[in-house]
N, C-alpha and C positions, 0 to 999 in steps of 0.2 A: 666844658670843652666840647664843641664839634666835632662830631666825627667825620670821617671821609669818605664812611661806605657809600657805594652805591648800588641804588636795591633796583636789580634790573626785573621787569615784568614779564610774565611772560608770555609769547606771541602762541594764541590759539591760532591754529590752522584748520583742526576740526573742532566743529561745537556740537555733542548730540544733543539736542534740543529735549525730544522725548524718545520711546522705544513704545512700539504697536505690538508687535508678536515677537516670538521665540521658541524655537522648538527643535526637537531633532526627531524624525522619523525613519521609521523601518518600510519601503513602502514595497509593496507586489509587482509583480514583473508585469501585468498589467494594468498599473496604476496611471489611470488618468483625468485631469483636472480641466473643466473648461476655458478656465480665462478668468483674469480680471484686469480691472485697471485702479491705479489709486492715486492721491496725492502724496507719497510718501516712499523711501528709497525702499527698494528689497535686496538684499542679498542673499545668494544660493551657493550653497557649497556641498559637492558631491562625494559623501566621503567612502564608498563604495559603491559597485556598480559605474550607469551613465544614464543621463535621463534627459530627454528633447525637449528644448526649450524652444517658445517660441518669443518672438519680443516683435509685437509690431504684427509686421505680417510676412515676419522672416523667422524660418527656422534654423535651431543649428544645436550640436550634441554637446554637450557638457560632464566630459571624463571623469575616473574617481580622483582625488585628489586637488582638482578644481573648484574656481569660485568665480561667479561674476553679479554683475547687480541689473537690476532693471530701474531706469529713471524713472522720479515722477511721471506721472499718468500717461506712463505706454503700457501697452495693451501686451500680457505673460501671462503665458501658461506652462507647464511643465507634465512632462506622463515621462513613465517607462519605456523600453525599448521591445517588450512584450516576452525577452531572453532572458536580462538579469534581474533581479529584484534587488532595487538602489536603495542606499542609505543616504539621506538629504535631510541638511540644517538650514534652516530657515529665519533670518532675519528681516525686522522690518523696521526702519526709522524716522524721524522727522531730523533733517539737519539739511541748513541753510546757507554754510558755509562754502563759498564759490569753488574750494579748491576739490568738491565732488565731482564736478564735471570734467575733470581725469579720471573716472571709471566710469564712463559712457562710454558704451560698443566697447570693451576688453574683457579679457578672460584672462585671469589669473590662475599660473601652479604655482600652490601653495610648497613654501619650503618646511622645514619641521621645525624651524621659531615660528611659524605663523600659525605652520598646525596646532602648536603647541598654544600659544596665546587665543586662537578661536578656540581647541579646547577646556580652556580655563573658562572666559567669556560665557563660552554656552554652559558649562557646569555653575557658574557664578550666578547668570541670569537667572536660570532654574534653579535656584536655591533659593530668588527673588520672587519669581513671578510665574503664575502659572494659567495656562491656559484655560477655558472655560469646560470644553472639551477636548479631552486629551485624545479620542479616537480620530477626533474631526478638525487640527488643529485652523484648519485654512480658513481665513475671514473670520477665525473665533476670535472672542477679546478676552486680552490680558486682564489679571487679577495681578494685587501684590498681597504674598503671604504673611500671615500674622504671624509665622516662624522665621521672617526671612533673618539670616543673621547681619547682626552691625555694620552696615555702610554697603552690604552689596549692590543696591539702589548706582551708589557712586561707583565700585568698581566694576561693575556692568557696563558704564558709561566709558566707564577708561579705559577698558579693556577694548572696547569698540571701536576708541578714539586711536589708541595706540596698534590696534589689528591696520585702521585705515592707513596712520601715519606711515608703517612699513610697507603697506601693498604699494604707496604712493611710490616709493623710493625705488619697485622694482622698473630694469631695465627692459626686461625681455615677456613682457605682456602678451596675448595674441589676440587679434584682433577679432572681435565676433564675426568679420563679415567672412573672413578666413576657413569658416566654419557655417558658412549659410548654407542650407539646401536651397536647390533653385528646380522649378518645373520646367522641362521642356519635351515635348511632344507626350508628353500625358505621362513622361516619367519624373521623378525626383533624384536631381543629381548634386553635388557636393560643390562647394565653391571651387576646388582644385580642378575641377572638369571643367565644371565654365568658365575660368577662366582661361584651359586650351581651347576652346569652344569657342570663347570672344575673339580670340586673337587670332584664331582661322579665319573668321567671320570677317575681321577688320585688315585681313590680308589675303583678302582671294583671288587678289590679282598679282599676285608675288609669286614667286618661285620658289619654293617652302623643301626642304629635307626634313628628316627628322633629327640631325645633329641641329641645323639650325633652327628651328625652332624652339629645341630646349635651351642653349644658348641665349636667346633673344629672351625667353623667359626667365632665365636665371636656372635652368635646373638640366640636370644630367638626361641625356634619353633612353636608359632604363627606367626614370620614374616617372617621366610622362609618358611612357608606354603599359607601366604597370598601371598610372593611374586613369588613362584613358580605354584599357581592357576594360577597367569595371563598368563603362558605361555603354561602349562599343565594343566587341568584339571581333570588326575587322580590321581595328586599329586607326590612327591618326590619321593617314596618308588619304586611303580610301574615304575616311570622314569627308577629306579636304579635295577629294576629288569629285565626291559629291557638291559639294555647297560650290566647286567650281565649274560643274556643271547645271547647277539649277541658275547660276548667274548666266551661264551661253544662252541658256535658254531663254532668259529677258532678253539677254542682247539682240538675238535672231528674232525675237517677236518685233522688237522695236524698230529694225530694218533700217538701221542706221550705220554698221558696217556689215563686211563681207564675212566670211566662214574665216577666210586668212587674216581678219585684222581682230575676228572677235579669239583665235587662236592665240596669237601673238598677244593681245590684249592680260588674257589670263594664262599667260607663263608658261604654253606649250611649245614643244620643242620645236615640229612641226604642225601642220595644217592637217598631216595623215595622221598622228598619234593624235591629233588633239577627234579628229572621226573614230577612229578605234575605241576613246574611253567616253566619246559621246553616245557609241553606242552599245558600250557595254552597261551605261546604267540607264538606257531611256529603253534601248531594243530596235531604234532606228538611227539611221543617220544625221544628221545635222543638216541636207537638204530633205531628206523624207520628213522629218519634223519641223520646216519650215513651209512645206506642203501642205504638213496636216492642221495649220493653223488658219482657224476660220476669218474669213475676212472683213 
C-alpha cells in the first residue's frame, strides 16, 4: 500500500561551509591589534568592557554585550579603549550563503537566548578545536582535538547556524555608521555630532533655532545640546553662526551682491545684526573685511 507522507526538505538559509578561528579572550586596557584583511566572515562579540573597531577606514565602538561581523576582505582591526580591559570572542568562517549580506554595516545587542546559544557555541567549539597559540590567538590556526567529544564538529556548525538564524530575525539592529567616528579639524567626533554638523552645513542659509533643528532631526533639544557640548562648547547656535559667517565671507569676496542681499541671503534679521555678528567672529566689519581683501 502507498503511503501519503510527504517528506518535506529542508530550506538551508545558512550553510557554514568551514570555521578558521575561535576563541574567547581576556584582553588589557591597552590592547591593540594592527589590522588585517581576509576572505572569510569574522564575528566580534563584546562580552565585557568596549573595544574600537575599525572596518575599512571607519571607526566605531563596540559596547559589552554587543556583536557585529566584518565582511569578506575589509580591512578590521580592533584595540582597547586604554580605561577598561574587554572581554572579546572571536569568530571566524567560510559561508557563502547570500542571506549574510544582512549583517553587513550592523551591530547587534545580544538578548540572553542568543547570549545563551553563542555561550554554548564558544564552549562547544572549544571543546573541538583549539588554537595553535592560545596567548596569541589572532591569525593563529585551528587544530581539532583528538579529545573532542562526539559530533561537536556538527554542533559547532549548528550552533553558528542557529546563533545566525536569530540575529537575522532581529528588528532593531543599529547601524555601524550610527557609531562611526569622523575627523574634523584634527579632532575625532561621533556620528551623532556629524550629523548636527552636516545639517548646519547643508542649511546655512536657513533660519535655524534650536527647537527647530532638533525637530527637523527627529530629536529633542536637550539631546542635541548635550550632544553637541561634547564637541563644542559654545553650543549649536554659535556653531551655526560661525559656518554662517565663513559663507558671507565667500559671498563679499565674490562681489556678486551687496552686505543687504548677502544679509538676507543667510537668514538675518537685519543688515545691522547681520554687522554685529560679522564682527564679533572676524573683529571687523563686513565693509572693513571687504577692504582688506587683496585685489
Amino acid at each position: 500500500m502507498k503511503d501519503n507522507f510527504i517528506r518535506q526538505k529542508f530550506k538551508k538559509v545558512f550553510n557554514i561551509d568551514s570555521i578558521i578561528t575561535i576563541f574567547y579572550m581576556e584582553f588589557s586596557k591597552d590592547f591593540s591589534y594592527e589590522g588585517e584583511r581576509h576572505d572569510f566572515w569574522e564575528m566580534v562579540y563584546v562580552d565585557k568592557g568596549e573595544v574600537i573597531c575599525t572596518a575599512d577606514t571607519k571607526q566605531f565602538v563596540l559596547k559589552g554585550g554587543e556583536l557585529t561581523f566584518h565582511k569578506p576582505n575589509e580591512f578590521h582591526n580592533l584595540s582597547a579603549n586604554k580605561n577598561v580591559a574587554p572581554n572579546v570572542s572571536i569568530i571566524t568562517f567560510d559561508c557563502k550563503s547570500p542571506a549574510m549580506n544582512y549583517f553587513k554595516g550592523k551591530i547587534f545587542k545580544l538578548s540572553l537566548t542568543e547570549k545563551n546559544t553563542l555561550s554554548m557555541l564558544i564552549e562547544e567549539g572549544l571543546s573541538c578545536y583549539s588554537m595553535v597559540d592560545q596567548k596569541n590567538p589572532l591569525l593563529q590556526q585551528l587544530i581539532k582535538l583528538d579529545s573532542a567529544p562526539f559530533g561537536s564538529s556538527q554542533m559547532t556548525k549548528n550552533l553558528l547556524e542557529c546563533l545566525l538564524i536569530g540575529l537575522s530575525r532581529h528588528k532593531d539592529s543599529l547601524d555601524k555608521k550610527e557609531r562611526y567616528n569622523y575627523m574634523l579639524d584634527g579632532a575625532t567626533i561621533p556620528h551623532d555630532v556629524k550629523e548636527i554638523i552636516d545639517f548646519l552645513e547643508n542649511n546655512v542659509y536657513a533660519k535655524l533655532s534650536i527647537d527647530k533643528i532638533a525637530d527637523l532631526l527627529g530629536k529633542s533639544p536637550s539631546a542635541i545640546k548635550k550632544t553637541f557640548s561634547s564637541f563644542k562648547r559654545n553650543g549649536i547656535i554659535d556653531y551655526f553662526n560661525r559656518l554662517k559667517i565663513k559663507e558671507a565671507k565667500r559671498l563679499i569676496r565674490e562681489k556678486n551682491y551687496n552686505f543687504s542681499q548677502v544679509s538676507d541671503m543667510l537668514g538675518f534679521d537685519t543688515p545691522q545684526y547681520f554687522s554685529i555678528v560679522f564682527k564679533k567672529y572676524t573683529k571687523m566689519s563686513p565693509k572693513e573685511y571687504k577692504n582688506s581683501i587683496l585685489p
